[in-house]
Each structure stands twice: as structure tokens, then as C-alpha cells.
C-alpha positions in Angstrom: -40.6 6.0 -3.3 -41.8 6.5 -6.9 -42.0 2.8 -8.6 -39.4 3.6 -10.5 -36.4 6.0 -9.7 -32.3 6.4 -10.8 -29.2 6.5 -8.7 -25.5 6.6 -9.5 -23.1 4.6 -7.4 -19.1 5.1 -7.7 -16.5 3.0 -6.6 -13.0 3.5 -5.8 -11.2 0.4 -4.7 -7.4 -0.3 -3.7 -6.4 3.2 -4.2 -3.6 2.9 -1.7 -2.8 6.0 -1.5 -1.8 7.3 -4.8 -2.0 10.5 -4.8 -1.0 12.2 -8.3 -0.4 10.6 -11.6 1.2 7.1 -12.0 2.4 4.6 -14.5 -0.3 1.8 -15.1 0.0 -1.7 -16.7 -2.5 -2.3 -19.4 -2.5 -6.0 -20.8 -2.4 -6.2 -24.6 -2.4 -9.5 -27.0 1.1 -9.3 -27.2 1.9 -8.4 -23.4 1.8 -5.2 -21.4 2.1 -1.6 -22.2 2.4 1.1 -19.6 0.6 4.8 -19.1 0.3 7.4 -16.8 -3.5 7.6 -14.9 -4.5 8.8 -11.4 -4.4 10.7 -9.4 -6.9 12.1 -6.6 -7.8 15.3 -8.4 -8.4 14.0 -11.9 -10.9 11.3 -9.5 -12.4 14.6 -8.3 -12.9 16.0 -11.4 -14.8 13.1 -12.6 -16.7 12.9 -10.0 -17.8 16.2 -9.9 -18.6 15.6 -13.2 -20.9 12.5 -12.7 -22.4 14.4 -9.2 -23.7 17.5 -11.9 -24.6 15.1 -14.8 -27.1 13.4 -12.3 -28.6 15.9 -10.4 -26.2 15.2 -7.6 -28.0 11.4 -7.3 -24.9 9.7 -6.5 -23.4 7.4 -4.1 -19.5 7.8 -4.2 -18.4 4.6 -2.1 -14.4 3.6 -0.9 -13.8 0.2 -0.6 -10.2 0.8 2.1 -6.8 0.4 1.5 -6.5 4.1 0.8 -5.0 5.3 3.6 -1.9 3.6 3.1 0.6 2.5 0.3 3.2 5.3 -0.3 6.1 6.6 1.7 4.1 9.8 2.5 1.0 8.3 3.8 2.9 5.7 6.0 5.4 8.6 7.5 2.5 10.5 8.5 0.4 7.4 9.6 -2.2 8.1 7.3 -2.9 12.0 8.0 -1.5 13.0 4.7 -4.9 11.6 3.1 -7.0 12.6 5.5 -7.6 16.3 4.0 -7.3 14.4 0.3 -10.3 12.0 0.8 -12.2 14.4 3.0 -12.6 16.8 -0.4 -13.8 14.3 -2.8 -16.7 13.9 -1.4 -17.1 10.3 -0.3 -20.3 8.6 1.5 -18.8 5.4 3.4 -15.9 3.2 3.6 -14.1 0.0 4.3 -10.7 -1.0 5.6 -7.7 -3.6 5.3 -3.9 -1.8 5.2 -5.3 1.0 7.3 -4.7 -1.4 9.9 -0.8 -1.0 9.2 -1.0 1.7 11.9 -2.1 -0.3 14.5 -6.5 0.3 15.6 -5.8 2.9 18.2 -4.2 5.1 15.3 -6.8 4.0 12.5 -9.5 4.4 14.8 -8.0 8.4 15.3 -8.0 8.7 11.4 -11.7 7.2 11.3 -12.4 10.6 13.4 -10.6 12.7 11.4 -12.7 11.5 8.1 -16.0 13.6 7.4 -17.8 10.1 6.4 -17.6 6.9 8.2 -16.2 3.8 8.4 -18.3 0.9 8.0 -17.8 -3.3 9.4 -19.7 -5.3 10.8 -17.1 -7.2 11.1 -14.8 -5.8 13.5 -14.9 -6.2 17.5 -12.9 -5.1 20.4 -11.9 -7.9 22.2 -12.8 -6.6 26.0 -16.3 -5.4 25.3 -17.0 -7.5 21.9 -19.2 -4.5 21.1 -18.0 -3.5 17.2 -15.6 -0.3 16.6 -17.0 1.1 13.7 -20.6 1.5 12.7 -21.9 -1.6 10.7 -23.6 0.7 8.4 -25.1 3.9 7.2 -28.7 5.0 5.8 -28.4 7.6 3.1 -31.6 9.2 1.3 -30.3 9.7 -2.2 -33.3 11.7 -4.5 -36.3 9.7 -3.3 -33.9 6.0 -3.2 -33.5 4.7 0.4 -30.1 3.5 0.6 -28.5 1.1 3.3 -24.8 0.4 3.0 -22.9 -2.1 4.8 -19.4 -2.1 5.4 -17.2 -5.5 5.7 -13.5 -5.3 6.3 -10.9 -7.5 5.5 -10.7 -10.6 7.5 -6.9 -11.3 7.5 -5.5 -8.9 9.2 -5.6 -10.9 12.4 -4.4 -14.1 11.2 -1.9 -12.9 8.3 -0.7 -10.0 9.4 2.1 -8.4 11.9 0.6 -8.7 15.7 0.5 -5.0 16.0 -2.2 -4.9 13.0 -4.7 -6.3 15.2 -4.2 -5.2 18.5 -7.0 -5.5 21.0 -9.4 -6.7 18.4 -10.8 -9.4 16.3 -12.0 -9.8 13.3 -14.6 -12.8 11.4 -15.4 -13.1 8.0 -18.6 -11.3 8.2 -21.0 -13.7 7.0 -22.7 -14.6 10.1 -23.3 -11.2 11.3 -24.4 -9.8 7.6 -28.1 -11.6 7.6 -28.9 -9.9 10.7 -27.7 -6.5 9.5 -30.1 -6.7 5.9 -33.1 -7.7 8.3 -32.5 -4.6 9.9 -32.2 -2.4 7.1 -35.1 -4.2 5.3 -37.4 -4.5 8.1 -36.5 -1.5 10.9 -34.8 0.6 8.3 -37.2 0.5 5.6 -34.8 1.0 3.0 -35.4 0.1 -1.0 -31.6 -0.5 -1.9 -29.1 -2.5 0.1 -25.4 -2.1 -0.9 -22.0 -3.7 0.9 -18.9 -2.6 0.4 -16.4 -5.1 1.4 -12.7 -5.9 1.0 -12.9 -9.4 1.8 -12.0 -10.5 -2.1 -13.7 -10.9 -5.4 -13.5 -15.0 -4.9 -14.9 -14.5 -1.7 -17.5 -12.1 -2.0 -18.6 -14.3 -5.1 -19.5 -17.2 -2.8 -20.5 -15.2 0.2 -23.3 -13.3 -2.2 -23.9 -17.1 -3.1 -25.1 -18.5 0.5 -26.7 -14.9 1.7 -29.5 -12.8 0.4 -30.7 -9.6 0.3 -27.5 -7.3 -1.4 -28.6 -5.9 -4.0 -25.0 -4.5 -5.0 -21.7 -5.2 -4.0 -18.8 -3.2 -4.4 -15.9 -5.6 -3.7 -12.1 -4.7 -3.5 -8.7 -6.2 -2.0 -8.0 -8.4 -4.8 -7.6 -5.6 -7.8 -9.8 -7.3 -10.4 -10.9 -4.9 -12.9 -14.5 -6.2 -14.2 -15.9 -4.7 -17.3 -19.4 -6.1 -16.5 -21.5 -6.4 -13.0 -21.3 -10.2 -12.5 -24.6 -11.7 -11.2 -24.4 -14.1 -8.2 -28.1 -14.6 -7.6 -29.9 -11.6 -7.3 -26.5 -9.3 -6.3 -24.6 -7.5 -8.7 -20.7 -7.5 -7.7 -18.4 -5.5 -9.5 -14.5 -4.1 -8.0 -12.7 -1.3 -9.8 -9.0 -2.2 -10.0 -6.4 -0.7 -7.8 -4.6 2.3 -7.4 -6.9 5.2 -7.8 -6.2 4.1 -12.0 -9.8 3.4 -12.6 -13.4 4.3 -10.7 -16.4 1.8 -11.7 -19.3 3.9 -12.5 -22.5 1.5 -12.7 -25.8 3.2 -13.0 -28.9 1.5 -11.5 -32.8 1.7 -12.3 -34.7 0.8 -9.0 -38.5 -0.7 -9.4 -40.3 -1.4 -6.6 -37.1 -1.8 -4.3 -35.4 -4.2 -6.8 -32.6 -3.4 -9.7 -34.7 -3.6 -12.9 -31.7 -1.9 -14.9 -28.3 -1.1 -14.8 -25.5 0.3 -16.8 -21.7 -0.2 -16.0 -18.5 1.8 -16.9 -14.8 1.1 -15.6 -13.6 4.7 -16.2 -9.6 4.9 -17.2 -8.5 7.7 -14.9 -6.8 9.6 -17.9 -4.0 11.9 -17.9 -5.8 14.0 -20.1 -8.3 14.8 -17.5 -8.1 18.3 -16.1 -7.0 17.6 -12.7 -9.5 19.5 -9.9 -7.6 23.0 -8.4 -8.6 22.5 -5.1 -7.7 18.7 -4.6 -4.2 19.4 -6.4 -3.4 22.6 -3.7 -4.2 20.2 -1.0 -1.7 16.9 -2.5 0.8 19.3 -3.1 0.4 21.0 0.6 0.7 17.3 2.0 3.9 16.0 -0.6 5.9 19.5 -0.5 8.0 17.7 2.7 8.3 14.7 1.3 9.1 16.2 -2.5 12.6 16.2 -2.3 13.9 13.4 -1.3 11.0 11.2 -3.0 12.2 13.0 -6.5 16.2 11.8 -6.1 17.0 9.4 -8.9 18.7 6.6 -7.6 19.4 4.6 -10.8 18.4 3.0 -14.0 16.3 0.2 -15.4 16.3 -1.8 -18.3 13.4 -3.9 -16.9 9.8 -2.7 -16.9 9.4 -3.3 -12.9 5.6 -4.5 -12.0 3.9 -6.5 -9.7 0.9 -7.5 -12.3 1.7 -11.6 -12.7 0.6 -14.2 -10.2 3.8 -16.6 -9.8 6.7 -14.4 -9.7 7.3 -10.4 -10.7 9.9 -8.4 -12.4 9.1 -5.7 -9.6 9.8 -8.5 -6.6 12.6 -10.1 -8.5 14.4 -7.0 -8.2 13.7 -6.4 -4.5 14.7 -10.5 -3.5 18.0 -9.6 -6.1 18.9 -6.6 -3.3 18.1 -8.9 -0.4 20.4 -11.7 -2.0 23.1 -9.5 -2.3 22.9 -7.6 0.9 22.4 -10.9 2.9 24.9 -13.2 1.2 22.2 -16.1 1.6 21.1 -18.6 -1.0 17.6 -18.1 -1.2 15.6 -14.8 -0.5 11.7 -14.3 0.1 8.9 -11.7 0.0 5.5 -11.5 0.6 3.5 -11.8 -2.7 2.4 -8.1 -2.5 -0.5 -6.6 -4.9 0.1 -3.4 -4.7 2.7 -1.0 -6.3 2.7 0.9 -9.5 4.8 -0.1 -12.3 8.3 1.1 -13.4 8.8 2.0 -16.6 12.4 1.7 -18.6 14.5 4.8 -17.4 15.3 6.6 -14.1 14.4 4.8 -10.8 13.5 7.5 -8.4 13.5 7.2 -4.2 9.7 7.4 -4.9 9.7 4.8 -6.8 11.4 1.7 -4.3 9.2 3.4 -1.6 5.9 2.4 -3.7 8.2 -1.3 -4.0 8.2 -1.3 0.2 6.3 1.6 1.1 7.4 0.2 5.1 10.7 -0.2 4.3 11.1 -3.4 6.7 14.3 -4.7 8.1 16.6 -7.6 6.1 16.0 -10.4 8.1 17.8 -14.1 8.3 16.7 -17.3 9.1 18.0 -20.9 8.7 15.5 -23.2 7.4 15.4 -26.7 6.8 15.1 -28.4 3.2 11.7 -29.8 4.8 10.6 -26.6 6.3 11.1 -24.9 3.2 8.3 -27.4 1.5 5.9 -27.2 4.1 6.5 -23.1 4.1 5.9 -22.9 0.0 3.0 -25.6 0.6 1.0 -23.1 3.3 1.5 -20.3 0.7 0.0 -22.1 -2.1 -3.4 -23.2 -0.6 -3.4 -19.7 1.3 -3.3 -18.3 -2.6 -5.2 -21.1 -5.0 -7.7 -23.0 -1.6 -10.2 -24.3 -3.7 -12.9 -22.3 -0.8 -12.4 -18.7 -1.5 -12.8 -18.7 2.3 -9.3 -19.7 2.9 -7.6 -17.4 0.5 -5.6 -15.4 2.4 -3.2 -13.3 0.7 -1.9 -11.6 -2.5 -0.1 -13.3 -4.8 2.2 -16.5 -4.5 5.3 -15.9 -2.3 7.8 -14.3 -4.4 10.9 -16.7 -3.8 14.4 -16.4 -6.1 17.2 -19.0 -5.8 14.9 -21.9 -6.2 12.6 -23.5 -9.0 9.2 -25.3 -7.9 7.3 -27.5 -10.6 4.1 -27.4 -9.1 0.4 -28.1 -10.0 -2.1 -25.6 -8.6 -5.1 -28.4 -8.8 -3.9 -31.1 -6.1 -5.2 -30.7 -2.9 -3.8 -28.9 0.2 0.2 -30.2 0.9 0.1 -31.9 -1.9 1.0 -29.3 -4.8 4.3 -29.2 -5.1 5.9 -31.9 -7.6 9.4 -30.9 -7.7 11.4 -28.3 -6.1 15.2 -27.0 -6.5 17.9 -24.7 -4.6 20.4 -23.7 -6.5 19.8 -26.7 -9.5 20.0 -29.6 -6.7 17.4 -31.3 -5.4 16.0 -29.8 -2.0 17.7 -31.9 0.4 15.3 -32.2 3.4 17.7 -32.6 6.2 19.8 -30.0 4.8 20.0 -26.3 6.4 19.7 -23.8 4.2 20.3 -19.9 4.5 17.1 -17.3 3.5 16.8 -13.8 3.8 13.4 -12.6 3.8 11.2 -9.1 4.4 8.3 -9.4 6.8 7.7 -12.3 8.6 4.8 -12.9 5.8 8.5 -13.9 4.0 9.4 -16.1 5.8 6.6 -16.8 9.0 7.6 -17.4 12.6 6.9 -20.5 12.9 9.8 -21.9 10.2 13.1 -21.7 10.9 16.0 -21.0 13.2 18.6 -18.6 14.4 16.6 -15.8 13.4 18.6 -12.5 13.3 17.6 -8.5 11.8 19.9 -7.0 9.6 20.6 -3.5 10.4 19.7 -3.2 6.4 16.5 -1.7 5.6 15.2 -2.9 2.3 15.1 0.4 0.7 18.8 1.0 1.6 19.4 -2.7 -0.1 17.7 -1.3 -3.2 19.7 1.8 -3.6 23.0 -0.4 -3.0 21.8 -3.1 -5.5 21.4 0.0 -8.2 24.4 1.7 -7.2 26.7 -1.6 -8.2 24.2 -2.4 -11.4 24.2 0.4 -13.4 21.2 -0.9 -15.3 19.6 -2.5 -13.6 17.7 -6.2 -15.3 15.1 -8.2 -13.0 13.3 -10.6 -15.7 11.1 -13.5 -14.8 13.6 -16.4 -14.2 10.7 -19.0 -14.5 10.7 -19.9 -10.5 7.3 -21.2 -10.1 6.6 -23.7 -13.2 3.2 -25.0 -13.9 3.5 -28.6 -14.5 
């Protein structure tokens, strides 16, 4: 390699499987505003654009949960995007939601891809041997490039059974040293890159205690960084979520180190002209789907998102539903990061399929004033663990019919300094009735007298909006920082 040489890498991150233009939420001094961005063709476009710019010197990298998160992507079990992602051109990627289909299906959409899917990270349990390559060496202009993939390591311990079937995962960290010997020693390459969707938190202290990435593309938590942040030697940047941005970052190599760089998150703009080929094949794979997913099924006065950390106008909406369907006193949801926003106006079947893209059951369970703590308790260090290694999840459990005074910086258990159902005191002996979606609601291990509502959550929706004409979900304050 020449001592000094230029590559482009691209990352898309989180893009769950948004395939045209979507509203966005854009935080202001004075609170959020909304546009339209996205879209896999206008990503194309750019793309192309940056592949001709640089002489075709480019690494175009996908950090996973792409194929999965809308009600045409789950009803095909991911084949819709297979034909979408196979034209723009991508050089590796990771994995998380793709899981959502169970291994044996993922692992026939892995296949189906014309790149490969990358962890090290990911074993099946009767051989122990990996099931995807641990990485890939690409020759980019005269750069040697090793890239490393890393998955997400809760889908075995936070997710539905079926996610994991007949294999485990780890975190990755023990297994990566090994990997950058071999690309650095056997390999001979002069760049090492990992793309992993462990976290931003996580791959900030994993890049802390091992050596030898030079760049990491990080997703699964949706952080949109405006600057490469250094840990060490390793540049980390993640690109937001939902195909709404792509991080550019340009890099200068010098004797197999990074001796520049230059970054760019890229708004996916509506303005962008939208590449012909990539918009024949979304609307090939939607045209089934078009009808039903255009039916408006009501109105809002609330902007719907899922953009705040406590509680969400866009979950306050879907636990209102589940109160109402349920007739219980306290309803609960996973604390979900993905799902575009909805603006003021028409709500559209499209719409409360990007809400609950896998339109779950209504469940019920009777829980305990005590359980009840010890449930919110596990959520909270699973969201704020003072080691990034035991984060486990998206946001705070979204919860409505109680009020918790907390304070994030106790320890484990002991976070939680007042809580309230329905303006009284939680009684701990008391039973009380919850409604939940997903046992990441409400997890097995709480509760009684479990039952499943013939109720889908989507059918509770269109219900809720059929008796609400306009429909209001505000924050109600049910997490309070104390």
C-alpha cells in the first residue's frame, strides 16, 4: 500500500425497514419539529453519488435491524427487502430484529443477500461452531480492509424464546482480540473496521478495554453523532435510525493508521431524486400490501413519537388502547426505539403497523403491589446499569396508570422512591390487574393468572380511534425524576 491512500466508508444503521419516505423528528430549542426523509432509493441515489465522486473507493456498511420493522417486511418474513438491500450495493452486515423470524428463517435470508452477514458473536448450540462468517477482507483502491461483524447480544436473554432458537449468543468481546490478530497478522490488512449493534454505551467501553479497531460503526441505540468520538485509538460513530440519515466519514490512511478523517451525518432529504430502479423494485414489493396499509383509520391531535426516554406520546396512545380494550388498571409495553413519528392529521393502517409492526396479542396478568416494584426496578437498571454491559433494552418500560418518583443515580433495586396506582400508594400485598404487549411488558416471571386476549393490538388501536374521534395521547408525567 502507498504510505498514504483515501477511502470512503458509509453507514446505515437502524433502518428497520423503511422503505419510502417517512416523517422524522428533528429536536429544536423550543421542542420538536417533524419532516419527511428516507427512503431506500433516495439512500441509493446518494450513494451512487458518493461511489462516482470517489472513484468507486467506498465501503458501504449495514449495521442490522433492516430486515425488519414494518408490516410488509414482517408479513413476508423479511423477503420483501431482500431484492431492496441487494441493489444498493452494500459490502457487510450485522443483525439484532432479524432474529424476529426465528435463525432457521434469518439464516435463509442471509443466503438470499448478495453480501454477507458478519458476528463473531453468534454460535449454534450443538456444534458451537459460529453461523455466520466473523468477517470479510475487502481490497478497496490499494486499502486492505478487514471488517468484523458483532451482533446484538440480547436477543437470547431479552427476547421471545423463538428469537434464539438453537443458538447462543456472548457479547463479543472475548472472541474480538483473536479475530484483529488474525486480520493483522494472517490477513495482512492496513484497516480494521467492526460493525456492531451491541450499543453506543457499549461499544464505547468495549473499544476502551480492546485494541486494534480502527473504526467502529455502532448501531441499535439510534444516536445520531455529528462527530467520530475517539475512544483510544478507534473512531466510533452510529447514524441514527430509520434509513433518515447515512454517516459518511471519509478517512486518510498512513502507514496502516487513520492520520485524517472527515465526517458527515447526511439528512436523507425529500428533495433528493429518488433512484428509478430501487423505487420499481419497493413499489413491486408494497403493491400487495398498498391498500390496506393506505386506509385511514382516524385522526390525531397529538404528534405520536417514540423519541423521549421515560414515557412517549406514540406508547401512550398504544397503553390508552390496551386500557380500554382490557378494562385493567394499569397497562404496559416494551420501551420500543423504533417507529417513525405521527404527525397531526390522518392516522393511516400503515401508520399503527410501524407503532407494532407484530401486532402481538392483549395479554393479562395479575400482579402483586410488590411484584410490580421489583418488575419497574429490573427495567430501570436493564436501561440506566451504570456498566453499559448490562444495558439491555430500549427505552424505560412505557407504563400508564401509575406515577413513579424515581432517581436514575441509586444503585440497582434501589431507584425507585415513590410509586402510585391510580393516586394511592402501591399497596404491596395488594393484587392488581395489568394488561401488557409482549412478555418484555410484563416478563414471565411476574405475575399470575396469565390469560391472551383474542385482541390483537392493532385491532385495539383502530377501536381506541374509532370511539376518540381525535385522538390526544400527551405525556402524563409517569416517570418523574426526583
Amino acid at each position: 500500500m502507498e504510505n498514504n491512500t483515501k477511502i470512503t466508508v458509509i453507514q446505515m444503521n437502524d433502518s428497520h425497514a423503511y422503505f419510502n419516505l417517512h416523517q422524522e423528528l428533528f429536536w429544536k430549542a423550543d421542542g420538536a419539529e417533524y419532516r419527511q426523509v428516507g427512503g431506500y432509493a433516495r439512500i441509493a441515489t446518494l450513494v451512487k453519488q458518493i461511489r462516482e465522486s470517489n472513484n468507486g473507493h467506498v465501503l458501504f456498511c449495514d449495521n442490522g435491524d433492516t430486515l425488519n420493522g414494518t408490516y410488509p417486511a414482517i408479513k413476508t418474513l423479511g423477503s420483501a427487502m431482500i431484492p431492496v438491500v441487494n441493489a444498493l450495493g452494500l459490502d457487510a452486515m450485522s443483525s439484532h430484529w432479524e432474529f424476529a423470524y426465528g435463525p432457521s428463517v434469518f439464516k435463509k435470508r442471509a443466503e438470499e443477500l448478495n453480501f454477507p452477514v458478519l458476528a463473531i458473536n453468534i454460535f449454534d448450540k450443538k456444534t458451537n461452531k459460529l453461523i455466520f462468517s466473523p468477517y470479510l477482507v475487502k481490497t478497496i483502491g490499494k486499502i486492505r480492509v478487514g471488517i468484523i461483524g458483532i451482533a446484538s447480544n440480547i436477543v437470547d436473554t431479552t427476547m421471545p424464546p423463538s428469537f434464539s432458537e438453537g443458538v447462543r449468543f456472548t457479547l463479543g468481546k472475548d472472541e474480538l482480540p483473536e479475530v484483529i490478530n488474525t486480520l493483522k497478522n494472517v490477513e495482512y490488512v492496513d484497516l480494521i473496521i467492526l460493525i456492531s449493534h451491541l450499543g453506543f454505551p457499549q461499544d464505547m467501553k468495549m473499544m476502551s478495554e480492546v485494541d486494534g479497531i480502527d473504526l467502529c460503526l455502532s448501531g441499535h441505540t439510534h444516536n445520531r453523532t455529528v462527530q467520530p468520538i475517539l475512544q483510544g485509538k478507534t473512531l466510533i460513530i452510529q447514524s441514527g435510525c430509520h434509513g433518515s440519515f447515512l454517516g459518511r466519514i471519509d478517512l486518510e490512511i498512513n502507514d496502516k493508521k487513520i492520520s485524517n478523517y472527515t465526517f458527515e451525518l447526511i439528512e436523507v432529504e425529500s428533495s433528493i431524486l429518488p433512484d428509478p430502479e430501487i423505487t420499481e423494485i419497493i413499489e413491486r414489493e408494497l403493491e400487495p400490501f398498498k391498500e390496506e396499509l393506505d386506509t385511514v383509520v382516524g385522526e390525531t391531535e397529538t404528534a405520536l413519537n417514540r423519541y423521549t426516554m421515560l414515557e412517549s406520546t406514540m406508547d401512550n396512545f398504544l397503553l390508552q388502547a390496551i386500557l380500554e380494550a382490557s378494562g385493567a388498571e394499569l397497562a404496559f409495553s416494551n420501551g420500543w426505539r423504533y417507529g417513525a413519528p405521527v404527525i397531526p392529521g390522518p392516522i393511516t393502517m400503515n401508520d399503527l403497523y410501524n407503532i407494532i409492526p407484530m401486532n402481538p396479542p392483549i395479554g393479562k396478568v395479575d400482579i402483586s403491589g410488590y411484584e410490580l416494584v421489583k418488575m419497574l426496578e429490573d427495567n430501570l437498571e436493564r436501561t440506566f446499569a451504570a456498566d453499559p454491559y448490562d444495558q439491555m433494552g430500549g427505552y424505560i418500560k412505557r407504563g400508564l396508570g401509575l406515577t413513579v418518583y424515581l432517581k436514575f443515580e441509586n444503585p440497582a433495586g434501589q431507584r425507585i422512591q415513590q410509586l402510585f396506582v391510580a393516586n394511592e400508594p402501591v399497596d404491596p400485598q395488594r393484587i392488581y390487574h395489568a394488561a401488557f404487549v409482549t412478555d418484555q411488558g410484563v416478563p414471565q416471571k411476574f405475575g399470575s393468572n396469565r390469560s391472551v386476549m383474542k385482541m390483537h393490538a392493532i385491532e385495539a388501536m383502530q377501536t381506541y380511534l374509532a370511539t376518540h374521534k381525535s385522538l390526544r395521547a400527551e405525556l402524563r408525567g409517569t416517570y418523574i425524576p426526583v
